[in-house]
C-alpha positions in Angstrom: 0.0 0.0 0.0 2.9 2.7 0.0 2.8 3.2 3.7 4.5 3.3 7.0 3.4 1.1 9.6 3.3 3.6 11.9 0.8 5.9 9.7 -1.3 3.0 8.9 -2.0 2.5 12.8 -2.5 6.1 12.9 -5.1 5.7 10.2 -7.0 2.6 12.5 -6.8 4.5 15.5 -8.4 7.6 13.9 -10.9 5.1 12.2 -11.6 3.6 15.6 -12.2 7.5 17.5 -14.3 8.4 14.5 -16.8 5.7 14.5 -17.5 5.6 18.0 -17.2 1.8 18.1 -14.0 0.3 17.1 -13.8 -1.3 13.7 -10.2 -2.9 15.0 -9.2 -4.3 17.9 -5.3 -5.7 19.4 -4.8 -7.6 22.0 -1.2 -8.1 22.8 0.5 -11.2 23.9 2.0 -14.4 22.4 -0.9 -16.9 22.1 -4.0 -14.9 20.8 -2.5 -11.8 20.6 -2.7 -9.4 17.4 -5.3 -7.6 15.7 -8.9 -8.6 14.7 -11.9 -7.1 13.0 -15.0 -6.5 14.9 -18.5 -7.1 14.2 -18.9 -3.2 13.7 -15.8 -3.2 11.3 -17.2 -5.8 9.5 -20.2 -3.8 8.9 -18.4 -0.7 8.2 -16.9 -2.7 5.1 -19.9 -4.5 3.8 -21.6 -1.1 3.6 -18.7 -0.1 1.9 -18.8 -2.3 -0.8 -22.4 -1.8 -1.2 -22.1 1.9 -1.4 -19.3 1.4 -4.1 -21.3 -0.4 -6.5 -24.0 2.0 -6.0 -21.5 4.6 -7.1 -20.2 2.7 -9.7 -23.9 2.5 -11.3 -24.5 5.7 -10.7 -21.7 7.0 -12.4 -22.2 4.7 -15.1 -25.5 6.6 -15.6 -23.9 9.8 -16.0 -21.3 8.5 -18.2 -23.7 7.8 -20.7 -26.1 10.5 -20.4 -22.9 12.2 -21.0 -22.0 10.7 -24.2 -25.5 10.8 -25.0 -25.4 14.6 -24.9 -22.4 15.0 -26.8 -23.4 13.0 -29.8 -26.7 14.7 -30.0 -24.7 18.4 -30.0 -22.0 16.9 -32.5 -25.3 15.4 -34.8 -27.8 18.5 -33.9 -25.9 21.2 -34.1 -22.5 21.0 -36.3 
């Protein structure tokens, strides 16, 4: 991803104030230590995903109502 570990956990623990319930959780120790995703982080990126294929359609849209437009000025009007 192009970035420090450091600013990554910066980015998490930002994440984590923002959304009032962590999306990440660490636990330190050998045996079951590390990192996990929570149930609320989980969430966050399944509502993600479906706001990015929304987005994708919607731009879709406007990407042909664009070309639309510009073929009817080119046809119309030259």
């Amino acid at each position: 991803m192009n970035m420090s570990y450091k600013h990554a956990w910066q980015l998490i623990n930002s994440m984590n104030r923002q959304a009032g319930k962590p999306f990440i959780e660490t636990q330190v120790g050998g045996t079951g230590g590390g990192t996990k995703l929570t149930k609320a982080g989980q969430k966050a990126i399944e509502q993600f995903w479906r706001i990015h294929e929304r987005f994708k359609k919607f731009l879709s849209e406007e990407i042909r109502i664009l070309e639309f437009s510009l073929f009817i000025n080119i046809v119309i009007f030259k």
